[in-house]
C-alpha positions as CSV (number, residue, x, y, z in Angstrom):
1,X,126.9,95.8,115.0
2,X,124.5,92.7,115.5
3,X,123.0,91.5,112.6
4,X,119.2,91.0,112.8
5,X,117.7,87.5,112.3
6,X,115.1,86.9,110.0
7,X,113.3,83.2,108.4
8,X,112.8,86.2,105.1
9,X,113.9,89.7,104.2
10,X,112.0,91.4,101.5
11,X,113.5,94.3,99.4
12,X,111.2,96.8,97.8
13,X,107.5,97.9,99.4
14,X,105.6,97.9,96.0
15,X,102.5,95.9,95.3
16,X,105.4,92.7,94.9
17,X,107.4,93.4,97.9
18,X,104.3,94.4,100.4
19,X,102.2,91.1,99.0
20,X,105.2,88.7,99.3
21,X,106.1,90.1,102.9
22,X,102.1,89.9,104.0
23,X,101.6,86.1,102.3
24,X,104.8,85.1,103.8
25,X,103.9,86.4,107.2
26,X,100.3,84.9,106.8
27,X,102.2,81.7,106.8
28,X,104.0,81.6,110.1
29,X,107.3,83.5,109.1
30,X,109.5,85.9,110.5
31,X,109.6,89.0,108.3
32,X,111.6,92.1,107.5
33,X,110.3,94.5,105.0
34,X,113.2,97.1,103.8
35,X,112.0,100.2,101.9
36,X,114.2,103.3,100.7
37,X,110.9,105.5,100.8
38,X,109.4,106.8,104.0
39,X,106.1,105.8,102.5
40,X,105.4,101.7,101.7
41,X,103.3,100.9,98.5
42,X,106.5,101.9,95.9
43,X,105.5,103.7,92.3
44,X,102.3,101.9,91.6
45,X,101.0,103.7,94.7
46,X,103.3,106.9,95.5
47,X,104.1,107.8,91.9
48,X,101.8,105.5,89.4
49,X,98.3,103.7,89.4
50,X,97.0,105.6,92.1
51,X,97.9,109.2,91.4
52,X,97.3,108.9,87.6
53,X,94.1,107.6,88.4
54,X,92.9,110.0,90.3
55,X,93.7,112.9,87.8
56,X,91.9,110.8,85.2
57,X,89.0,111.0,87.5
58,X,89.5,114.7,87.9
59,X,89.6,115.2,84.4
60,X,86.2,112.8,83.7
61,X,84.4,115.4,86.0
62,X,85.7,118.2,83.6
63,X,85.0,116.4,80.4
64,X,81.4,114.9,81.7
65,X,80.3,118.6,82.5
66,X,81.6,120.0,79.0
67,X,79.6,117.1,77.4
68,X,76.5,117.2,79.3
69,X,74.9,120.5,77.5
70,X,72.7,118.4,74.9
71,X,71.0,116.9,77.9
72,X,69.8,120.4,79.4
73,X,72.5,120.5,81.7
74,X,74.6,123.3,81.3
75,X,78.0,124.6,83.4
76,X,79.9,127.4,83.1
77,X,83.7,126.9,82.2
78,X,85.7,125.1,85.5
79,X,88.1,126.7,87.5
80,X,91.2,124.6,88.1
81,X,92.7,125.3,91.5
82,X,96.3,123.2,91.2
83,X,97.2,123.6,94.5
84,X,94.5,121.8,95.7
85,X,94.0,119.4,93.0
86,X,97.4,118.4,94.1
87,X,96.8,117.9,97.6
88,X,93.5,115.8,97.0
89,X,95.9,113.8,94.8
90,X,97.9,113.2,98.0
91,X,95.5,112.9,100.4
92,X,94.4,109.2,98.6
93,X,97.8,107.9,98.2
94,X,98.4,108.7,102.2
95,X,95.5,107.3,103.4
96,X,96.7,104.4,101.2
97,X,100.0,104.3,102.5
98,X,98.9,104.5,106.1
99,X,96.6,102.0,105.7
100,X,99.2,99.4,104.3
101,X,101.6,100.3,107.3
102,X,98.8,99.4,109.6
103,X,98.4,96.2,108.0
104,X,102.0,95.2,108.2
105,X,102.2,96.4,112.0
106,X,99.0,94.0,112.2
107,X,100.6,91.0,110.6
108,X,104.4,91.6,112.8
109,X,106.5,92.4,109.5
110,X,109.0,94.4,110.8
111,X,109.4,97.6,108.3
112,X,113.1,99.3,108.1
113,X,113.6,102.4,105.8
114,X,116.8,102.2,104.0
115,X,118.4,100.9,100.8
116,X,118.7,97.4,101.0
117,X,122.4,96.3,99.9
118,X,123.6,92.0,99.1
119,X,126.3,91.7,101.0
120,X,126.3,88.1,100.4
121,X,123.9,85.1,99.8
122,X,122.9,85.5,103.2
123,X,123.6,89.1,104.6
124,X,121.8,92.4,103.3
125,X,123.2,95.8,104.9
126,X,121.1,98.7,105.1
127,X,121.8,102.2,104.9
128,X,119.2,103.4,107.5
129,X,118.9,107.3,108.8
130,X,120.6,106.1,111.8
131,X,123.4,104.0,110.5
132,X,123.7,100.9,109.0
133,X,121.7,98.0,109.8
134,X,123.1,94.3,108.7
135,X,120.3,91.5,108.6
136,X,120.8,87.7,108.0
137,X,118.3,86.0,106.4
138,X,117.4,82.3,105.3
139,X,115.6,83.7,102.1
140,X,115.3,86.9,100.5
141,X,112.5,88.4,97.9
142,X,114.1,91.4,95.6
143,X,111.0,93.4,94.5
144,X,112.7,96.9,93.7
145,X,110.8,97.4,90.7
146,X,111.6,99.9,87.6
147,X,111.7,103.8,86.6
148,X,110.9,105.5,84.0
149,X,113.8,105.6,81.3
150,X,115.2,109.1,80.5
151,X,117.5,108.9,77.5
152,X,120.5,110.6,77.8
153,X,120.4,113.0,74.5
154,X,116.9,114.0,76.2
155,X,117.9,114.2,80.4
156,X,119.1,118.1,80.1
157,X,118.4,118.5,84.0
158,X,115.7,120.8,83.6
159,X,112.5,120.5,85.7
160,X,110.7,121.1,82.6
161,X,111.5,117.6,81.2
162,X,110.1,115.4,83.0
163,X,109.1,112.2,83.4
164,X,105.4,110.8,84.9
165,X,106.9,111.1,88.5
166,X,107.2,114.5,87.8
167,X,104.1,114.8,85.3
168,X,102.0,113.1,88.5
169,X,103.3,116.1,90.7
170,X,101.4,118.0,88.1
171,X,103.3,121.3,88.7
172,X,101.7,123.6,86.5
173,X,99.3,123.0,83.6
174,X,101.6,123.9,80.9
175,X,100.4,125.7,77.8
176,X,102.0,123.6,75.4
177,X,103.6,120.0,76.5
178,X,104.5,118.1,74.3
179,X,104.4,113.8,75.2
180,X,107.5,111.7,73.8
181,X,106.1,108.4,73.6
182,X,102.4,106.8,72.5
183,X,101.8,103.8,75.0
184,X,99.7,103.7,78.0
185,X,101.7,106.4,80.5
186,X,102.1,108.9,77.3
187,X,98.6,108.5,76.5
188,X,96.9,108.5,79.9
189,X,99.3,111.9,81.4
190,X,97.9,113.3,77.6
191,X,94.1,113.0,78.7
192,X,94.9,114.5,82.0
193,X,97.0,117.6,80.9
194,X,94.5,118.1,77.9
195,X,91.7,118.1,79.7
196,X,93.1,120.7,82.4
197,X,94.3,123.1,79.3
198,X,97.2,122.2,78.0
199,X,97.8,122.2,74.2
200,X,98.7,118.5,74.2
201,X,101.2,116.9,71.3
202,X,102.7,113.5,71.0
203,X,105.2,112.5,69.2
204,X,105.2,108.0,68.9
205,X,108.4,106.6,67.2
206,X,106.2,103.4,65.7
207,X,103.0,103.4,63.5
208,X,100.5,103.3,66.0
209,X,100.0,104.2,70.1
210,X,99.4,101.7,72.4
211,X,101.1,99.5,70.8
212,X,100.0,95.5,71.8
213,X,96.4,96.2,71.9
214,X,94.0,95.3,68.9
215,X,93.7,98.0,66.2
216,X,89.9,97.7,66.5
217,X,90.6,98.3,70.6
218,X,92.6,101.3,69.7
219,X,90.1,103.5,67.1
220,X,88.1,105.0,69.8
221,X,91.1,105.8,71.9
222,X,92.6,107.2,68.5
223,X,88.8,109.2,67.5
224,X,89.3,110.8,71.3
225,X,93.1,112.1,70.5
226,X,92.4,113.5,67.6
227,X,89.9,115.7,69.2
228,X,91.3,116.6,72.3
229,X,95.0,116.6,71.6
230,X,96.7,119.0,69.7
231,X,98.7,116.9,67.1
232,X,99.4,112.8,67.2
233,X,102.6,112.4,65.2
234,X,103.1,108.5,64.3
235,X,106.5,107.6,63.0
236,X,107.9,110.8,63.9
237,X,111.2,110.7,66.1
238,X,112.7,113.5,68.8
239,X,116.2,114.4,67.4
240,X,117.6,116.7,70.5
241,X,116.0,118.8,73.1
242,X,117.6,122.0,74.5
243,X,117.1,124.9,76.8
244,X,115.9,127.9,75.1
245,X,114.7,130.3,77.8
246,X,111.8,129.4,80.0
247,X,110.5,126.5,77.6
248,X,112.1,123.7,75.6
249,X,113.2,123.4,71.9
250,X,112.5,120.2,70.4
251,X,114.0,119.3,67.2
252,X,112.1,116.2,65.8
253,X,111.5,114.6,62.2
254,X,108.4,113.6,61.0
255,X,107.1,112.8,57.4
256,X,110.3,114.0,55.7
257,X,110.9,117.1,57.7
258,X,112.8,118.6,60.3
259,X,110.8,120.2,62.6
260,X,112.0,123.0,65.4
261,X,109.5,123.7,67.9
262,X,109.4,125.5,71.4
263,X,107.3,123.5,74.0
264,X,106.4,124.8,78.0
265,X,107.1,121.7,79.0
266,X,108.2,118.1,78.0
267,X,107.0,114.7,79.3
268,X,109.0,111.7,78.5
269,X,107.5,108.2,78.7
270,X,109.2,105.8,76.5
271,X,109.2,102.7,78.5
272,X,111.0,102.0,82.7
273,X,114.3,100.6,83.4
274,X,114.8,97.9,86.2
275,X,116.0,99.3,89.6
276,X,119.1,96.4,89.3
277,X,121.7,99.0,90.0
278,X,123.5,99.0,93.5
279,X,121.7,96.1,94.6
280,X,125.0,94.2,95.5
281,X,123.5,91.4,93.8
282,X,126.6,90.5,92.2
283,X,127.5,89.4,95.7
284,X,125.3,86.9,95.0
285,X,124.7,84.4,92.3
286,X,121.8,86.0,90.8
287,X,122.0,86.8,87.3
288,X,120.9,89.9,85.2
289,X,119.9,89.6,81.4
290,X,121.3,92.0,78.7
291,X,118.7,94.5,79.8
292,X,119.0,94.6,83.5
293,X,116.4,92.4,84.9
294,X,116.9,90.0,86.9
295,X,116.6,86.4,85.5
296,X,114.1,83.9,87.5
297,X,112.7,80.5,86.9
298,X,108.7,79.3,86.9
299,X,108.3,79.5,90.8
300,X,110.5,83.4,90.7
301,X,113.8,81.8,91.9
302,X,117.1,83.5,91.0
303,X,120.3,81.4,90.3
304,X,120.9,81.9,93.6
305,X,119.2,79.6,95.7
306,X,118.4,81.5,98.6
307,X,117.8,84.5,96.6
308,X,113.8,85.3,94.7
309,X,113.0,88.1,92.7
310,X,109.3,89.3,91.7
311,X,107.6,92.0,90.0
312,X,108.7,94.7,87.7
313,X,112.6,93.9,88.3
314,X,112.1,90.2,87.2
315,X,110.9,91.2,83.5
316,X,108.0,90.5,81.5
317,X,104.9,92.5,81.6
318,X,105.8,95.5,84.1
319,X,101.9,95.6,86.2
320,X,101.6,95.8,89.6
321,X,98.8,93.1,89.9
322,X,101.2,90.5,88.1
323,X,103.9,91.8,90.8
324,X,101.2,90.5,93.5
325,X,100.9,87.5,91.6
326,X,104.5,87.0,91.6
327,X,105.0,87.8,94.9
328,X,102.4,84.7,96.3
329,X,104.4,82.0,93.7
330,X,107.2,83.2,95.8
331,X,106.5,82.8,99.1
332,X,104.6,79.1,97.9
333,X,108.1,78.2,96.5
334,X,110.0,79.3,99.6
335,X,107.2,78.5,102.6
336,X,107.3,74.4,100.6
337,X,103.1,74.9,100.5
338,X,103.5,72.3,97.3
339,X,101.2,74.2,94.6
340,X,102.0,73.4,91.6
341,X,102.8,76.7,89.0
342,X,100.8,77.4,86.5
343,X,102.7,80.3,84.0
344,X,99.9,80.3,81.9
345,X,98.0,82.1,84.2
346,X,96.4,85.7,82.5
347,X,97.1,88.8,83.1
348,X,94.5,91.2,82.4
349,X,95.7,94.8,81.0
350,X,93.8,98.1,81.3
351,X,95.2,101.4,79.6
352,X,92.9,104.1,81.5
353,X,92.3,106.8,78.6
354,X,89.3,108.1,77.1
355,X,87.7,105.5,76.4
356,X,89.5,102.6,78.4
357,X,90.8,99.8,76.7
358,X,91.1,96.4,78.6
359,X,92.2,92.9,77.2
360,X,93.2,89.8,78.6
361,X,94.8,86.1,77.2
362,X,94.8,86.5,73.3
363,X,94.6,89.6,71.1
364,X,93.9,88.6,67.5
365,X,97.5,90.5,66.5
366,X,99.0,87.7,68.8
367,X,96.8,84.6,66.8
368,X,98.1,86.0,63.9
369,X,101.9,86.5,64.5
370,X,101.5,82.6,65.9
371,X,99.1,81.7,62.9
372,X,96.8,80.9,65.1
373,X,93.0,79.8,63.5
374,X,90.4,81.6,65.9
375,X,87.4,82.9,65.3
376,X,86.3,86.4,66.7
377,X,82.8,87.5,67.7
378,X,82.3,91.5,68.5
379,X,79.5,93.4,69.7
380,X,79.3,97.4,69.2
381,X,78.5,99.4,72.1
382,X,76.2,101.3,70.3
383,X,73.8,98.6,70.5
384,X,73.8,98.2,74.6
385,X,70.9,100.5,76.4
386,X,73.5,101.3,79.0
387,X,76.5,102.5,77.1
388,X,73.5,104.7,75.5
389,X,72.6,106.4,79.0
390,X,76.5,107.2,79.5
391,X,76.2,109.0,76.3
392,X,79.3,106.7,75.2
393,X,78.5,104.1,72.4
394,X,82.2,104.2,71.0
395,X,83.1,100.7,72.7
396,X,83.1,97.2,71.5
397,X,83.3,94.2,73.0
398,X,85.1,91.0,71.4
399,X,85.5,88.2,72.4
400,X,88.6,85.5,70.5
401,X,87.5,81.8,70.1
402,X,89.2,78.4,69.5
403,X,86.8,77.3,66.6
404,X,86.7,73.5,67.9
405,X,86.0,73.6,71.6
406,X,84.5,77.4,71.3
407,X,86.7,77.9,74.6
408,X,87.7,81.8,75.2
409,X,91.0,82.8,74.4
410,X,91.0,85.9,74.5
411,X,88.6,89.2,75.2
412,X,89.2,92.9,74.3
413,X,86.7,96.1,75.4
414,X,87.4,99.2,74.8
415,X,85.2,101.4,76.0
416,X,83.6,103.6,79.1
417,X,84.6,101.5,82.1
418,X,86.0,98.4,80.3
419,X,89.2,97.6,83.1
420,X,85.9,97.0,85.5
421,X,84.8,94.6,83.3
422,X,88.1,92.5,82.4
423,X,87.9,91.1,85.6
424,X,85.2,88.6,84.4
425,X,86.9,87.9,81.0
426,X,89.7,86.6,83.0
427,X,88.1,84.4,85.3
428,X,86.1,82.8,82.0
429,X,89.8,81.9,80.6
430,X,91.4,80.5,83.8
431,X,88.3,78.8,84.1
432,X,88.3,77.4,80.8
433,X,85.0,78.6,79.9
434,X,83.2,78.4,76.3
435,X,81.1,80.6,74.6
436,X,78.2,78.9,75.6
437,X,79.1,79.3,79.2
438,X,79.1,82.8,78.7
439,X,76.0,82.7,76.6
440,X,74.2,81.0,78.9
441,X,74.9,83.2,82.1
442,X,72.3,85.7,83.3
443,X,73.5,88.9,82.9
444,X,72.2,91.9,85.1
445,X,70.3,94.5,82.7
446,X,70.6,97.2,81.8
447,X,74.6,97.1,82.5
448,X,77.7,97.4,80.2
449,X,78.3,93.4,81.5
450,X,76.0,92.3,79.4
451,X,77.9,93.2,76.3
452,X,79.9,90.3,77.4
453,X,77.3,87.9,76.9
454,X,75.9,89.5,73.9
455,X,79.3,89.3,72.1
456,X,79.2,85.5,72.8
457,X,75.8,85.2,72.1
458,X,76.6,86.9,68.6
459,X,79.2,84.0,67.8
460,X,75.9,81.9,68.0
461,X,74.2,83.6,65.6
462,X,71.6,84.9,68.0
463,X,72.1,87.4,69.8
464,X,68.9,90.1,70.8
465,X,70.5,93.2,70.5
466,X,72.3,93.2,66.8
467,X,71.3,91.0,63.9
468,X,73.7,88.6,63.7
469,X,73.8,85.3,60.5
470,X,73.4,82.5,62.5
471,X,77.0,80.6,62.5
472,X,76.6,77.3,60.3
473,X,78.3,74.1,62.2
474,X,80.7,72.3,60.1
């Protein structure tokens, strides 16, 4: 068997792997692209962002039309037709998929479906549908990614315990589900299931969901829960699970007692492992940390030096847009294009339930664990004529200041829409802008935007909208 020559072989389709191969391929190299799925665009697209954000869309529609009677607008209850809510779920994340494949035929990356295996520093072998394939390369990007993490008192190999791959599937719309684990995937796959019918409980080991957003982020998000879900436990922890007929029992202990309770079904989202396993990387001189992610330096290189590793399997912050990030530092470091690395680059952060919360560069719970001095400037939704016409004044817009220079540090929204509006937030930080930068740019009205400049306006002491003391210069 001839192995297949290549300037760069990239391991994992995702939003890392797909990026890196495309960049690098911009840029004049040869490129193979080896995915263990018959479909490129890994979890983000086939069993993550995309999917869940669809639902959540689906779910809107429902909640929007419940909401809408005190305007004069009246519906009668929705039917939910899972079958093809399902398919229309699909029908996106093909189109997707196709559309990436036609990009990479466009560019000459060379696609091979198979698991990618290190056979050395040099060689990768991959178990194709047809055989084995070996390819030599001159550099190599590992981009594999994560899954969620099932632990083992809880993996009883019962469809009906499932994790957001299956949750996305949405097989049914279980009477009662009950959600082990408060952060983002927990409380988004909530909203959905609630919203469709299911009694909804969660069940979050720590003192608050979502934890790493702002408490003042997180009250709206909390207001919403309380209303449509069933029960939020907080410090409460799942003992054991077992099978008890067609549903689950769930033994769990929360404020001093042991409760026993049957659930339909189960969803489990408390956190993703890194998909380091049967890589053959230690073939190779790349090294894992204690947890299982690989370990890579400021411009993504491994200990090996022909060997790179970007996204969710090199650590940090597991987002698909850092991934693409990662994934053009990468090919920079390897294609010699001589940018320097900046790792103080922001990444913004978007959890997409009812209301969205978005932040991006520093929360105030971050100045304080640093002891940080910053000042804060906020301005309530309730006080924007736009957020009034959605019906939805439960956001807030802050913004986190450096008292000297008045340069933004930070932003937080929570609020209908807020991850379409972090994108500005993060180009004022990379851009080093000040709050009177903000303040002084015309905002489009009536829009939820403006919020932005309000909320800088108020640490001025003048903003139109809310009275606000006029800040005294020291």
């Amino acid at each position: 068997m001839d192995p297949i020559q290549t300037d760069i072989v990239v391991v994992g389709g995702g939003p890392g792997g797909y990026a890196a191969a495309f960049y690098a391929a911009d840029l004049g190299q040869r490129v193979i692209l080896v995915e263990k799925d018959a479909r490129l665009g890994g979890v983000c697209m086939n069993r993550g962002c995309i999917p869940s954000k669809a639902l959540l869309n689906a779910a809107h529609t429902i909640s929007a039309a419940r909401e809408s009677a005190h305007r004069g607008i009246t519906f009668g209850s929705p039917t939910i037709d899972v079958n093809q809510l399902r398919a229309w779920k699909d029908s996106i994340v093909s189109k997707l998929g196709q559309g990436i494949s036609s990009l990479a035929k466009m560019r000459g990356v060379t696609v091979i479906q198979g698991r990618g295996y290190f056979e050395g520093s040099d060689t990768l072998r991959v178990e194709t549908a047809s055989g084995q394939q070996l390819i030599q390369f001159g550099r190599a990007i590992v981009a594999v990614g994560s899954r969620p993490a099932m632990p083992a008192a809880f993996d009883l190999g019962n469809p009906r315990v499932m994790t957001s791959t299956e949750a996305l599937e949405v097989p049914e719309i279980p009477p009662t589900l009950l959600i082990v684990g408060g952060g983002y995937i927990g409380m988004e796959l909530g909203t959905v299931y609630a919203t469709l019918g299911s009694k909804v409980t969660v069940i979050e080991a720590t003192e608050s969901i979502l934890a790493g957003a702002d408490a003042d982020l997180i009250r709206p998000v909390v207001a919403f829960a309380r209303k449509a879900f069933h029960e939020t436990r907080l410090k409460a922890k799942v003992k054991s699970m077992q099978t008890v007929g067609h549903q689950i029992k769930v033994i769990s202990e929360f404020e001093g007692r042991t409760l026993e309770e049957l659930y339909d079904r189960v969803l489990v989202s408390v956190g993703r492992t890194p998909n380091s396993r049967d890589l053959g990387l230690e073939n190779t001189q790349a090294r894992l940390d204690d947890r299982g992610f690989i370990q890579v330096d400021e411009r993504m290189q491994t200990a090996d030096p022909k060997i790179s590793a970007v996204g969710d399997i090199a650590g940090g912050i597991l987002l698909a847009h850092k991934a693409s990030k990662e994934a053009r530092i990468a090919v920079e470091a390897i294609c010699g294009e001589g940018k320097p690395v900046n790792r103080d680059y922001v990444i913004p952060a978007v959890v997409f339930t009812d209301p969205e919360i978005a932040w991006v560069g520093l929360t105030e719970n971050e100045a304080r664990q640093k002891n940080l001095t910053v000042e804060v400037a906020k301005f309530p939704w309730g006080a924007s004529g736009r957020a009034l016409t959605y019906d939805r004044v439960d956001g807030l817009t802050k913004l986190i200041l450096e008292p000297e220079t008045h340069r933004i540090l930070g932003v937080g929204l929570v609020g209908h829409g807020a991850g379409e509006l972090i994108g500005e937030a993060a180009v004022a930080i990379e851009m080093g802008a000040t709050a009177e930068d903000l303040a002084a740019i015309v905002h489009p009205h009536p829009t939820l935007s403006e919020t932005i400049m309000e909320a800088a306006e108020v640490f001025f002491g003048h903003a139109t909208h809310v009275f606000a003391r006029k800040k005294v210069e020291h």
